[in-house]
RODO-2510 file (C-alpha; in nm, 4 decimals, decimal comma):
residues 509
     n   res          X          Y          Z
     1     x    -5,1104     5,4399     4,9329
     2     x    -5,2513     5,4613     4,5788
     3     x    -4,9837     5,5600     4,4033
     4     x    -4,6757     5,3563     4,5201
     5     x    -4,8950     5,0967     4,4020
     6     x    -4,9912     5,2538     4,0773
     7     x    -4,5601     5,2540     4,0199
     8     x    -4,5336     4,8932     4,1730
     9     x    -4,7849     4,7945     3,9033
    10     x    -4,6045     5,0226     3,6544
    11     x    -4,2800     4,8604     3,6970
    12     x    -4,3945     4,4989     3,7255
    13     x    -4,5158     4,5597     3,3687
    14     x    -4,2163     4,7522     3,1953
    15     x    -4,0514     4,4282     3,3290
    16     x    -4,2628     4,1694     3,1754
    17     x    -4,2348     4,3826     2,8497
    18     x    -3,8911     4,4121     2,8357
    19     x    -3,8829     4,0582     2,9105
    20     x    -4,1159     3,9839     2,5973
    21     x    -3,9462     4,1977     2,3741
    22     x    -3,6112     4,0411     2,4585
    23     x    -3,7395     3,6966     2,4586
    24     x    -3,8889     3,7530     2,0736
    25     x    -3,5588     3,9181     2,0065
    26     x    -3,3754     3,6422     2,1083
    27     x    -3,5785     3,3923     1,9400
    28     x    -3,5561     3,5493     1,6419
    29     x    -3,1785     3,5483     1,6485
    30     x    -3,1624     3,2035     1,7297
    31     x    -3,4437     3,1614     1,4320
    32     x    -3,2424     3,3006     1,2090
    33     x    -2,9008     3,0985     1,3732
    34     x    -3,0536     2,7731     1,2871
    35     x    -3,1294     2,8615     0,9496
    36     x    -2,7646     2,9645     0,8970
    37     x    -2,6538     2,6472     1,0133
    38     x    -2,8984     2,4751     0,8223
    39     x    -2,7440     2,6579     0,5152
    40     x    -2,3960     2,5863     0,6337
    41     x    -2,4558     2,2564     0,6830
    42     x    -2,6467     2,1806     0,3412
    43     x    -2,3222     2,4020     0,1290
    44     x    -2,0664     2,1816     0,2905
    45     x    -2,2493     1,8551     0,1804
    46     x    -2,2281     1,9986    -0,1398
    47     x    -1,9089     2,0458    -0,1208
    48     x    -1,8866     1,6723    -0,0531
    49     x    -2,0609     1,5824    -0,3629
    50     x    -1,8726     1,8345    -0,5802
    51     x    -1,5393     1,6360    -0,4651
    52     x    -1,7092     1,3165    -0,5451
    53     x    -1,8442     1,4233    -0,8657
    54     x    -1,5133     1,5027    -0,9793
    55     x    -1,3297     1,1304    -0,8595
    56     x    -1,6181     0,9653    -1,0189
    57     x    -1,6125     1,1696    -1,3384
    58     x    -1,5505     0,9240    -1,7018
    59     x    -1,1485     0,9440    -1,7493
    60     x    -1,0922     1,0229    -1,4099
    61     x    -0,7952     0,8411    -1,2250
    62     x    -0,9016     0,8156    -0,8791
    63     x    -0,5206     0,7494    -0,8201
    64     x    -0,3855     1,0902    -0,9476
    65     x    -0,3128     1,3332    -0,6175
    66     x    -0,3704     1,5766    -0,8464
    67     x    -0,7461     1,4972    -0,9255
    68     x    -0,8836     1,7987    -0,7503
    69     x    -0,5979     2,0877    -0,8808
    70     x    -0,6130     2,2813    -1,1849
    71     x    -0,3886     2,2127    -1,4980
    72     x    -0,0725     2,4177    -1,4200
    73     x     0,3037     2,4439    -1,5646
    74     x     0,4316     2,4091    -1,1841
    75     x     0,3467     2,1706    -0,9415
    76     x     0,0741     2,3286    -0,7229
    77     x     0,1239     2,2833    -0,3375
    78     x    -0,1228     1,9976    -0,2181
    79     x    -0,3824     2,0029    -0,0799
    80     x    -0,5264     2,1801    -0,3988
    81     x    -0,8596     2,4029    -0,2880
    82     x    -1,1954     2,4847    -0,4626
    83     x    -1,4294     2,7122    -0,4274
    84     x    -1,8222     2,7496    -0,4945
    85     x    -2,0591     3,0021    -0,4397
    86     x    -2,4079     2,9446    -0,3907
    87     x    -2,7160     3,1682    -0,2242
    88     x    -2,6422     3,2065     0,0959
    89     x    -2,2488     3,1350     0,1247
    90     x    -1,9187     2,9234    -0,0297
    91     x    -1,8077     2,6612     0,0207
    92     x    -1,4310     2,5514    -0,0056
    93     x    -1,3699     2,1683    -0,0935
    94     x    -1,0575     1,9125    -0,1403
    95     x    -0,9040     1,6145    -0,0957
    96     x    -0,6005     1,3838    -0,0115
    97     x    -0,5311     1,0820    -0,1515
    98     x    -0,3973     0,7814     0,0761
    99     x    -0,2397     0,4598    -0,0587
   100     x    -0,1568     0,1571     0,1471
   101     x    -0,0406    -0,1844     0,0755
   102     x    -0,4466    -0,2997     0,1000
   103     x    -0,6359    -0,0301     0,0407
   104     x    -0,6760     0,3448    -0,0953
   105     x    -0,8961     0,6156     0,0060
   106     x    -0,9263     0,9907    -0,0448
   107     x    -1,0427     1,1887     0,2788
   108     x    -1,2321     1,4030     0,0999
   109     x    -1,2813     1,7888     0,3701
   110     x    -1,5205     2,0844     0,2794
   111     x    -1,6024     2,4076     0,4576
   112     x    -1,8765     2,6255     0,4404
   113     x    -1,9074     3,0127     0,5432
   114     x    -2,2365     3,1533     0,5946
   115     x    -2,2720     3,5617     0,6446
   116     x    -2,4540     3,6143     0,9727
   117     x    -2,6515     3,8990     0,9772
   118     x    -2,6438     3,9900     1,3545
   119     x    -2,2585     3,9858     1,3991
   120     x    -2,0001     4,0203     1,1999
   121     x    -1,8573     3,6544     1,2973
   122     x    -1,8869     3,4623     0,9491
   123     x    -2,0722     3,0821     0,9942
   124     x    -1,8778     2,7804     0,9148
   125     x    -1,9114     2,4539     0,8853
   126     x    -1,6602     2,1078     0,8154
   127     x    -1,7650     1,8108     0,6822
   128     x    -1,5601     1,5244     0,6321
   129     x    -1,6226     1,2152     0,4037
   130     x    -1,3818     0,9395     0,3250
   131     x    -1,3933     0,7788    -0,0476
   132     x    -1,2882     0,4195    -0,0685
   133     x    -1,0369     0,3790    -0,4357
   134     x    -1,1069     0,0379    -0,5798
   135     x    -0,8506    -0,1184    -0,9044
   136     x    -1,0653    -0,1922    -1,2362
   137     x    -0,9526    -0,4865    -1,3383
   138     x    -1,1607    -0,6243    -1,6189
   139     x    -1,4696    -0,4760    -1,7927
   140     x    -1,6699    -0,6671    -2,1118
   141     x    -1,5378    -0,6748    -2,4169
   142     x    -1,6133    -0,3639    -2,6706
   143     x    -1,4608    -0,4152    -2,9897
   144     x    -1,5248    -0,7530    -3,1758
   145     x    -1,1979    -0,7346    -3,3394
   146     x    -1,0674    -0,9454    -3,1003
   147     x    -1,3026    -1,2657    -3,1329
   148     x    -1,0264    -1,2838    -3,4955
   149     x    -0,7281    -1,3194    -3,6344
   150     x    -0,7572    -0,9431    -3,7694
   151     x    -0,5327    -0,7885    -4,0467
   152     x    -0,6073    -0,4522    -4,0606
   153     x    -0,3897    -0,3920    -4,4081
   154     x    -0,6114    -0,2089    -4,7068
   155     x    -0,3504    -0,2140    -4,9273
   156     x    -0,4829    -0,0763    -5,2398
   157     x    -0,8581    -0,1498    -5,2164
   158     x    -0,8614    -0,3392    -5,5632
   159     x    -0,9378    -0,6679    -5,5960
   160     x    -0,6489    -0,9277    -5,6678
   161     x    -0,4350    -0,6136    -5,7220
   162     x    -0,1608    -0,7659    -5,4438
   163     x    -0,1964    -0,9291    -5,0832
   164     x    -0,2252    -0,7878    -4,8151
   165     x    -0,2263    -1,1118    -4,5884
   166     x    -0,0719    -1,4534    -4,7127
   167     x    -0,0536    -1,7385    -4,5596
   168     x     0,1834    -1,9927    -4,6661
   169     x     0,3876    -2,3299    -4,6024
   170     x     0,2074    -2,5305    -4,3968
   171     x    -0,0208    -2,2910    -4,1971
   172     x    -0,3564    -2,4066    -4,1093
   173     x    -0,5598    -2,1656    -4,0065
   174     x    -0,8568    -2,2900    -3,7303
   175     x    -0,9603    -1,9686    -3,5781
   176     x    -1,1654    -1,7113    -3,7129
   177     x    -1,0230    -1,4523    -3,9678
   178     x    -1,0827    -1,1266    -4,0472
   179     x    -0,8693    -0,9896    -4,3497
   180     x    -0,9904    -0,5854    -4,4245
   181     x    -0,7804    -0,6023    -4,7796
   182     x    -0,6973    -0,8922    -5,0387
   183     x    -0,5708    -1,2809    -4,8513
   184     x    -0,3415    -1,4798    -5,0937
   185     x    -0,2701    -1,8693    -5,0048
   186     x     0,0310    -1,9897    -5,1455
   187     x     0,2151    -2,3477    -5,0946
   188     x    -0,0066    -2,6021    -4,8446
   189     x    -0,1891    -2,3313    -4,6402
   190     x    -0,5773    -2,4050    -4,5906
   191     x    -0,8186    -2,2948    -4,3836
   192     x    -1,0242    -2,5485    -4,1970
   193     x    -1,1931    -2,3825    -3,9168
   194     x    -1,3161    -2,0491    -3,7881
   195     x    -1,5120    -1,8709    -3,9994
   196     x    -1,3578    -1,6246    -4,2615
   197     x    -1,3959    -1,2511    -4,3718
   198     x    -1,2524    -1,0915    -4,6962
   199     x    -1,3031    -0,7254    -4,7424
   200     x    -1,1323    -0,7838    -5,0637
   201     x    -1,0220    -1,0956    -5,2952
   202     x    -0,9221    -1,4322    -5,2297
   203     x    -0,6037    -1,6121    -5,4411
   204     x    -0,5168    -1,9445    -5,3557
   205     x    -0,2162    -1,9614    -5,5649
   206     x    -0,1349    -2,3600    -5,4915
   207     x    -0,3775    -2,6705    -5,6439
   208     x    -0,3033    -2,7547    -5,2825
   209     x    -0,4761    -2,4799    -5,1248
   210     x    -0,8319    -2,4822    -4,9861
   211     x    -1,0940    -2,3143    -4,7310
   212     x    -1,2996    -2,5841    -4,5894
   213     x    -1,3360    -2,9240    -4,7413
   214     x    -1,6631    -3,1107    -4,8891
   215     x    -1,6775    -3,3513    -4,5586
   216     x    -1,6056    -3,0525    -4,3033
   217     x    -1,7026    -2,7234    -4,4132
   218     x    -1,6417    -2,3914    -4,2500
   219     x    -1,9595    -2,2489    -4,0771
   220     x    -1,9547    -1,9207    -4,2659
   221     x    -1,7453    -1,7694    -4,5510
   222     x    -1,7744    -1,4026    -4,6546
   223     x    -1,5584    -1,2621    -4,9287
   224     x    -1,6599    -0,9267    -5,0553
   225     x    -1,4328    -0,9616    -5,3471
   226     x    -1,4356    -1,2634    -5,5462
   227     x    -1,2477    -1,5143    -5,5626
   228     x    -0,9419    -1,6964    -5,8187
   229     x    -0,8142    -2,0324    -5,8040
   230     x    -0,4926    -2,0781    -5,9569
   231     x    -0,4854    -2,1237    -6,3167
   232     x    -0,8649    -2,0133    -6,3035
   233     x    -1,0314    -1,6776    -6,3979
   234     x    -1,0725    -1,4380    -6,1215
   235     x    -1,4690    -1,3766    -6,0694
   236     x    -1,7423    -1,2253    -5,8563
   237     x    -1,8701    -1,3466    -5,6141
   238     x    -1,7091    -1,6456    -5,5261
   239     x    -1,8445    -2,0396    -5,5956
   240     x    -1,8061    -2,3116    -5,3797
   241     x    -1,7250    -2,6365    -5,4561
   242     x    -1,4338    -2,7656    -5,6736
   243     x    -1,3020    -2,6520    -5,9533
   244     x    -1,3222    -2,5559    -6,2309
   245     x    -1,6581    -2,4780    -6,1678
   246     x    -1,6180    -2,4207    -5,7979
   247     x    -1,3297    -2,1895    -5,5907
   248     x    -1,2247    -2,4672    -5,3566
   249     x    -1,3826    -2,2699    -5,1058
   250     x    -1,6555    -2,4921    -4,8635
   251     x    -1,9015    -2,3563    -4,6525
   252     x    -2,2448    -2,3462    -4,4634
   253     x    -2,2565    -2,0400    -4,5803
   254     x    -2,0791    -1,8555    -4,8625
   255     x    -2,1681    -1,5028    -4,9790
   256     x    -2,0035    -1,1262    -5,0486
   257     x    -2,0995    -0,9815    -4,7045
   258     x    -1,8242    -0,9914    -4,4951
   259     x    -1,9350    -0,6492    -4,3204
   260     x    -1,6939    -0,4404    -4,1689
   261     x    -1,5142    -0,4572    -3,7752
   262     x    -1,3512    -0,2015    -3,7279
   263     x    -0,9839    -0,2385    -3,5568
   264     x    -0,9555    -0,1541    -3,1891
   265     x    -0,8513     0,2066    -3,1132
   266     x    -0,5128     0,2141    -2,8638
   267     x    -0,5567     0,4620    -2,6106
   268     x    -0,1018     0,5357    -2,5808
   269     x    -0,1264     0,8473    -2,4320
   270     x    -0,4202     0,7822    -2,1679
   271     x    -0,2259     0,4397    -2,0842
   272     x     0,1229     0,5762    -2,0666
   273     x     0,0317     0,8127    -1,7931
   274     x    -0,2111     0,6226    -1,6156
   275     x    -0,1242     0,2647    -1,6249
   276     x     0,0226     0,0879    -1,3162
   277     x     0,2922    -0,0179    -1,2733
   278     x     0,4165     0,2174    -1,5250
   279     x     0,6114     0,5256    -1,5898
   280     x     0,4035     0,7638    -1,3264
   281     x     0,3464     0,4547    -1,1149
   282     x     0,6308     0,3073    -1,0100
   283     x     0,6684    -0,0735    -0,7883
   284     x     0,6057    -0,0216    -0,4824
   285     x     1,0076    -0,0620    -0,2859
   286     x     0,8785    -0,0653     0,0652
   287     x     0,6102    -0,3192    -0,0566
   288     x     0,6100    -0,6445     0,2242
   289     x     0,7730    -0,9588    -0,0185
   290     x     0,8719    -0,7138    -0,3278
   291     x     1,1759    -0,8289    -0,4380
   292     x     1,2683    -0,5782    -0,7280
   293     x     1,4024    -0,7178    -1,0547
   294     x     1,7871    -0,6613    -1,0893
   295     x     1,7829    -0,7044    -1,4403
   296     x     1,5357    -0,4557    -1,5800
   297     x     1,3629    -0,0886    -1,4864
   298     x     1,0751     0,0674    -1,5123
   299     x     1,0996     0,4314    -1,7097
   300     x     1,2077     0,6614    -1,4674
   301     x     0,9373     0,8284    -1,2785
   302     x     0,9439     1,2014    -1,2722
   303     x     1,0077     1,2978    -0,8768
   304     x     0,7012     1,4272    -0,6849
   305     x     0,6147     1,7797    -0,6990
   306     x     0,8433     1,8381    -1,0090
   307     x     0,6501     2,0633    -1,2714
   308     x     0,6883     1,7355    -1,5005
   309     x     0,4656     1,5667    -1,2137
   310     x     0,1448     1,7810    -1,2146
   311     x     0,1728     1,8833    -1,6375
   312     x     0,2612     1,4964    -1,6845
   313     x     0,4773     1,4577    -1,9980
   314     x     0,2535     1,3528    -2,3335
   315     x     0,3541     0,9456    -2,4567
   316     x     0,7021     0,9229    -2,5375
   317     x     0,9410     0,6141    -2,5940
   318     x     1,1799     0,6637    -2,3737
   319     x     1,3831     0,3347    -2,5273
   320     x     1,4580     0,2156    -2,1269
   321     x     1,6315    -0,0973    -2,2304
   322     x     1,5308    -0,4446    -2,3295
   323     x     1,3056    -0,6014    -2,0390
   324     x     1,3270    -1,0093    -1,9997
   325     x     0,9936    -1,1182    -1,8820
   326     x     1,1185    -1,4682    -1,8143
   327     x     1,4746    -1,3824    -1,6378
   328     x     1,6464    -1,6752    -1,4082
   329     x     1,5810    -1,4911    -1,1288
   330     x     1,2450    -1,4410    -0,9549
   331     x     1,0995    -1,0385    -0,9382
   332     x     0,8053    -0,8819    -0,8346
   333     x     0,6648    -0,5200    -0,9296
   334     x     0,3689    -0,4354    -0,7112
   335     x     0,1840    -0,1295    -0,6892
   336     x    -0,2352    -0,0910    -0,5516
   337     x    -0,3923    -0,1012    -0,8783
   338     x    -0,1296    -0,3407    -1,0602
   339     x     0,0815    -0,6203    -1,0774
   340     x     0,3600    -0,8022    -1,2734
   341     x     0,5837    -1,0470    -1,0800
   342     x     0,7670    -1,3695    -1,2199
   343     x     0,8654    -1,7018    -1,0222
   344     x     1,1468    -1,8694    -1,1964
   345     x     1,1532    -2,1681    -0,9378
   346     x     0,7522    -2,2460    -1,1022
   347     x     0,7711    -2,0642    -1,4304
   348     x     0,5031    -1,8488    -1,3759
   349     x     0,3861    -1,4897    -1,4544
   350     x     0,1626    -1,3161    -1,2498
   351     x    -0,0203    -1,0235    -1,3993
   352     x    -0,3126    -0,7958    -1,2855
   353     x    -0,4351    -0,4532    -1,4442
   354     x    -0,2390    -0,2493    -1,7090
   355     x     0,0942    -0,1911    -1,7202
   356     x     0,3150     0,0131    -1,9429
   357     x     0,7048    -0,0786    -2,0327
   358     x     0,8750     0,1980    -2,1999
   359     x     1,0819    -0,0001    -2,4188
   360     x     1,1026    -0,3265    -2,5322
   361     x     1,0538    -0,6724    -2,3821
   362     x     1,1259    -1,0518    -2,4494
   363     x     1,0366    -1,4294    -2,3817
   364     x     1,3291    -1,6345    -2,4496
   365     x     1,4060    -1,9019    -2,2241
   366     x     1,3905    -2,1488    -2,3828
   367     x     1,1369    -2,3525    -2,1218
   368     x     0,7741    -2,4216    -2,0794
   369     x     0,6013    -2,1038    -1,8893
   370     x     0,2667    -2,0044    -1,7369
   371     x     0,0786    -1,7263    -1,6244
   372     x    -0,1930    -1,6274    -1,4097
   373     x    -0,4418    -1,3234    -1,4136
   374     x    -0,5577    -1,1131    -1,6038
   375     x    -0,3466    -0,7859    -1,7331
   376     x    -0,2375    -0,5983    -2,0446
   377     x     0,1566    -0,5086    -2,0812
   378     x     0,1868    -0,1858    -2,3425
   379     x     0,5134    -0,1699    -2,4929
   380     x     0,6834     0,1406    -2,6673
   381     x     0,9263    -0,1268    -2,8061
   382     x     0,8587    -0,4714    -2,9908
   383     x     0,7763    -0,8047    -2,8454
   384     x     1,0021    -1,0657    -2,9276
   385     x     0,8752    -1,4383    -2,7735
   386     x     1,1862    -1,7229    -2,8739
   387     x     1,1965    -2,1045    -2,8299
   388     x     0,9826    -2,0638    -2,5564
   389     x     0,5908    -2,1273    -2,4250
   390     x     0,3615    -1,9137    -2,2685
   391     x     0,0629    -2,0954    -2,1488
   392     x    -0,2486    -1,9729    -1,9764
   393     x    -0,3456    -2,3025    -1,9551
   394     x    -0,1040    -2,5984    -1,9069
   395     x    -0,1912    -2,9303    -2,0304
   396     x    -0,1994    -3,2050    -1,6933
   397     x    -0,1364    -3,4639    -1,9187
   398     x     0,2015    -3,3258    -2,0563
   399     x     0,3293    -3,0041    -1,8250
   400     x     0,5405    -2,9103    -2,0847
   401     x     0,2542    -2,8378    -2,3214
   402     x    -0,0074    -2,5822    -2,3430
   403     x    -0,3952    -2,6586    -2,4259
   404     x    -0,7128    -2,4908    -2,4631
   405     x    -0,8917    -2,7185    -2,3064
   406     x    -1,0265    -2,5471    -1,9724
   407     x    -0,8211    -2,2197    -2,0809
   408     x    -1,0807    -1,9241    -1,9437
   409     x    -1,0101    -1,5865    -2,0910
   410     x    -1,2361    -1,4225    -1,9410
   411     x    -1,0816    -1,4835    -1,5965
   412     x    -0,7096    -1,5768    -1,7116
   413     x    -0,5740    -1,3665    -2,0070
   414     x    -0,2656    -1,1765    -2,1046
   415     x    -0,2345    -0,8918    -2,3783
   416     x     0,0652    -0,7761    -2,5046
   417     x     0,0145    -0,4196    -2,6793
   418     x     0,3459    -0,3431    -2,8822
   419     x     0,3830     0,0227    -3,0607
   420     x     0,7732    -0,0685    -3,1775
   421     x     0,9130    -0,1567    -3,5431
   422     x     1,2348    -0,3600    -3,5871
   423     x     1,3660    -0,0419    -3,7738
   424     x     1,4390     0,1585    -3,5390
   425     x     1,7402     0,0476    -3,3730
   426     x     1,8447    -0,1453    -3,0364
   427     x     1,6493    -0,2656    -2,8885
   428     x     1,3330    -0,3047    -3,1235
   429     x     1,5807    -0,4371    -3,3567
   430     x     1,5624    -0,7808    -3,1504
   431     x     1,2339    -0,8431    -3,3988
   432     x     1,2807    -0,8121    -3,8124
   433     x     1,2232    -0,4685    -3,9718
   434     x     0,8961    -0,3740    -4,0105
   435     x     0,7809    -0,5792    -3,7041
   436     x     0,6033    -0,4832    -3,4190
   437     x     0,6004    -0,9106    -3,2382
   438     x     0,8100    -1,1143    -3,3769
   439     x     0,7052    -1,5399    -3,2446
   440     x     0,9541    -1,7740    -3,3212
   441     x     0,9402    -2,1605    -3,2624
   442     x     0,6871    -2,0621    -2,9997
   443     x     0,3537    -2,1177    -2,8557
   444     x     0,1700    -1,8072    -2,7184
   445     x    -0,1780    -1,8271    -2,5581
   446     x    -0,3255    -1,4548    -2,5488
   447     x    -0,4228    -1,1286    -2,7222
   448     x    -0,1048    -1,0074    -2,9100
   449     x    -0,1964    -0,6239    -3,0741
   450     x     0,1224    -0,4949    -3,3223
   451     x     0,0934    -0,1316    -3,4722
   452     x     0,3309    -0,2600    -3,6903
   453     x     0,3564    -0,6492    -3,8122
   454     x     0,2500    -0,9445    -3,5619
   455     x     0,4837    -1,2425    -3,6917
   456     x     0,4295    -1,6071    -3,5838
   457     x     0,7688    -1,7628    -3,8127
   458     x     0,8599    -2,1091    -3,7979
   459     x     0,6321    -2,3853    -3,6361
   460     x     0,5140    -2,1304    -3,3960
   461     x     0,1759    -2,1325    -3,2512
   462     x    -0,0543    -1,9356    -3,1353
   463     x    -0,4191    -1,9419    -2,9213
   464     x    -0,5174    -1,6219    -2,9040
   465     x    -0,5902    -1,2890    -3,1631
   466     x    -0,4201    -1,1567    -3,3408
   467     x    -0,4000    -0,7950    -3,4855
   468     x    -0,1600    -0,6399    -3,6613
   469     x    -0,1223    -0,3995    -3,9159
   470     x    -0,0264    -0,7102    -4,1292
   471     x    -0,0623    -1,0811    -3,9800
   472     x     0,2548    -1,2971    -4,1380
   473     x     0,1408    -1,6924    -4,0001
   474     x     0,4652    -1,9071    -4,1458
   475     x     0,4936    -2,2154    -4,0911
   476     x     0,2523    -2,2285    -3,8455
   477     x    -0,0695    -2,4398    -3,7416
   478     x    -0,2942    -2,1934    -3,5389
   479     x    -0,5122    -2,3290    -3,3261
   480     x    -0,8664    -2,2652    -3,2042
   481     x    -0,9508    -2,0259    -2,8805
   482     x    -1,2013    -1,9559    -2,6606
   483     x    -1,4477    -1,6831    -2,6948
   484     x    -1,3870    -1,3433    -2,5242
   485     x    -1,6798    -1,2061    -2,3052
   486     x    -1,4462    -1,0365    -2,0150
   487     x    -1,1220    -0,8676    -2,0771
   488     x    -0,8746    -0,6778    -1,8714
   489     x    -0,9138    -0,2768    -1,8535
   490     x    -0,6506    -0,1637    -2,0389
   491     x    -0,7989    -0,3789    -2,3853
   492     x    -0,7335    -0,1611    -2,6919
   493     x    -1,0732    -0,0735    -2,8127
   494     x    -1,2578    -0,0350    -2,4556
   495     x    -1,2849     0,2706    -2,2965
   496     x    -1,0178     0,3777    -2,0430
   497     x    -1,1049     0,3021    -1,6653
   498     x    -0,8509     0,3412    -1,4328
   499     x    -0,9085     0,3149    -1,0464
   500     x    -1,2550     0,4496    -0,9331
   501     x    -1,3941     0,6157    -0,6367
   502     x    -1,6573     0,4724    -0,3992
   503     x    -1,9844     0,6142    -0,2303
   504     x    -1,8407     0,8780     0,0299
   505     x    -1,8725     0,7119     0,3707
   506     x    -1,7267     0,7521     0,7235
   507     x    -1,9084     1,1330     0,7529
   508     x    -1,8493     1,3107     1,0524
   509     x    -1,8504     1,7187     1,0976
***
């Protein structure tokens, strides 16, 4: 009887240690399992904030489909893959963009693989995130070039050696001014208001020319250069009172520092491929209420998944025609991140973000307008605004006038950026050679930049800077604007921000 229950005993115990053994074994797979998946799990969150990294990056248009694919003479097949290794596995990472009439979002998808070292089945994991795609509409103001009336002309760096900025006829100037080379006055032109900088010399060339007076004088006045009154010896540094032993010149303060502000740098390229509406981003046709403009176009886009669409062709002027801001006929160009639309039964101009016109564009109605918003409209062409009025602020008293008073910038402000000269044929010849804007028996409140010359001719006015490579004011009394604090995106001199990525949300996986 012993011994069957010596090998019942026997038994019972290989059992229980088989049991153990098998039990550790197991635990230790499972152990090592749920570290795997731990790894997985933490390579395709990575993933996730590689693909965010790389919407969020400085320069980055979080509308490009193309954000996450390498540069590439062919358009690559979307969606465009990457891959990272770390210790322990890859991970593989993209994204796809989607734009609809309210909203954009990239749904941003990464996988991990993880070896497993008891199988030869490989460990994956999917994450999904989505990224919400918001417009950038305004940002503070960077360069202080535009708080002037800003000539950026050198000429030869000598003192009373030639003008580089006149002003003549009639022209009161009451904003501030910023002259980098010499300013000549000829005929009645004064300046009253403002403040005023002279890299170089001042002539007033009239006995009817003055800066400030003895009753109202200008806050500051700094002219590096010296100064000559007509019929007087030229001298440094300039004296105020009258003559002869004064320069006509009146002011809190008068000295030889007028410092330096440098002009605002124009970002062509970035803008040309990146602004929208513009030549990569078309209006929107299927847009609810878009009524496309039958008398103008927008450059014509290069069709999707064309090598030109991925490569993206470098800033051209493609000379598309002659655009009429002000048509009799309403229009409306829409896309997500930008807008441009005109009612011709109110007169008003809608604008919003930065927009880029390949070619040329004009105001010439001949009627009080308005606008609302705040946007910047680059121009390979000229600008040419005619017998007409473009208000950001209309006066209540008399509609058919503009005012400054309650005119915000900061929240209602249009920029025109022109890169054209009259020179070079139809239809930048619609301004004089030489010219970038040409304003004639107008009245313009805004930002107005010219690579070339910005010239307000004949009674025009304008509230707003000014910058040109020249300033020509004929004619004209220009009046006093409000301070700039908050501009739209697209401001020459501020760094480019197009559309930007969110915080990843919506995870699942």
């Amino acid at each position: 009887m012993v011994l069957p229950i010596a090998l019942g005993i026997l038994a019972v115990l290989t059992i229980s240690t088989m049991v153990v053994l098998d039990s550790s074994t197991s635990n230790a797979r499972s152990s090592v399992r749920s570290k795997g998946d731990k790894v997985a799990f933490a390579l395709a969150e990575a993933g996730i904030n590689n693909a965010i990294a790389v919407l969020m990056k400085p320069g980055t248009n979080a509308l490009n489909k193309y954000d996450f694919c390498p540069a590439a003479d062919t358009a690559p097949v979307l969606p465009c893959w990457n891959t990272n290794a770390y210790e322990g596995g890859t991970v593989q990472w993209t994204g796809a963009l989607t734009v609809q009439s309210a909203s954009a979002y990239w749904t941003l998808t990464s996988t991990s693989s993880v070896r497993n070292p008891y199988g030869t089945r490989v460990l994956h994991r999917t994450l999904t995130a989505r990224a919400p795609v918001y417009p950038a509409p305004s940002q503070p103001l960077n360069s202080p070039s535009w708080n002037y009336i800003y000539s950026r002309a050198l000429g030869t760096g000598q003192p009373f050696s030639g003008c580089d900025m006149t002003l003549t006829n009639q022209v009161e100037v009451t904003s501030p001014l910023f002259v980098n080379g010499n300013l000549c006055l000829e005929n009645k032109a004064r300046i009253t208001a403002g403040g005023l900088f002279v890299r170089g010399s001042l002539s007033q060339n009239s006995t009817q020319n003055f800066v400030g007076t003895s009753a109202v004088k200008l806050n500051d006045a700094h002219i590096a250069k010296g100064c000559k009154y007509t019929g007087q010896v030229a001298h440094t540094p300039c004296v105020g009172g009258d003559p002869p032993a004064g320069d006509k010149v009146w002011a809190l303060t008068l000295d030889a520092n007028a410092g330096a502000v440098q002009p605002p740098s124009v970002l062509w390229n970035e803008w040309y491929l990146n602004a929208s509406p513009g030549p990569y981003y078309p209006c929107n046709p299927t847009e609810p209420g878009q009524a496309p403009n039958p008398t103008w176009a927008w450059d014509t886009p290069v069709a999707a998944g064309s090598a030109s669409d991925i490569t993206k062709l470098t800033y051209k002027n493609n000379n598309a025609g002659l655009i009429n801001l002000t048509p009799p006929t309403s229009y409306s160009c829409r896309t997500w991140a930008g807008r441009l639309s005109w009612d011709a039964s109110s007169r008003v101009l809608t604008v919003s973000g930065t927009m880029y016109l390949d070619g040329s564009a004009k105001i010439d109605n001949g009627l009080t307008n308005s606008y609302a918003g705040q946007g910047v409209i680059y121009m390979s062409g000229t600008l040419l605004v005619k017998n007409s009025k473009l208000c950001g602020k209309l006066d209540s008293a008399n509609p058919n006038n503009c005012t400054t008073t309650g005119w915000n910038p900061n929240t209602n402000l249009i920029t025109f950026v022109a890169n054209g000269n009259g020179s070079t044929g139809a239809p930048d010849s619609q301004v004089p050679v030489g010219d970038s804007v040409y304003i004639v028996s107008s009245h313009v409140q805004g930002a107005i930049y010219g690579t070339n010359i910005v010239d307000a001719a004949t009674t025009s006015l304008v509230d707003g800077p000014l910058d040109g490579s020249t300033v020509i004011l004929g004619q004209t009394s220009n009046s006093a604007f409000p301070p700039f604090s908050i501009v739209p995106s697209g401001m020459p001199g501020n760094a480019a921000i197009y559309a930007v990525a969110g915080n990843p949300q919506l995870f699942s996986g």
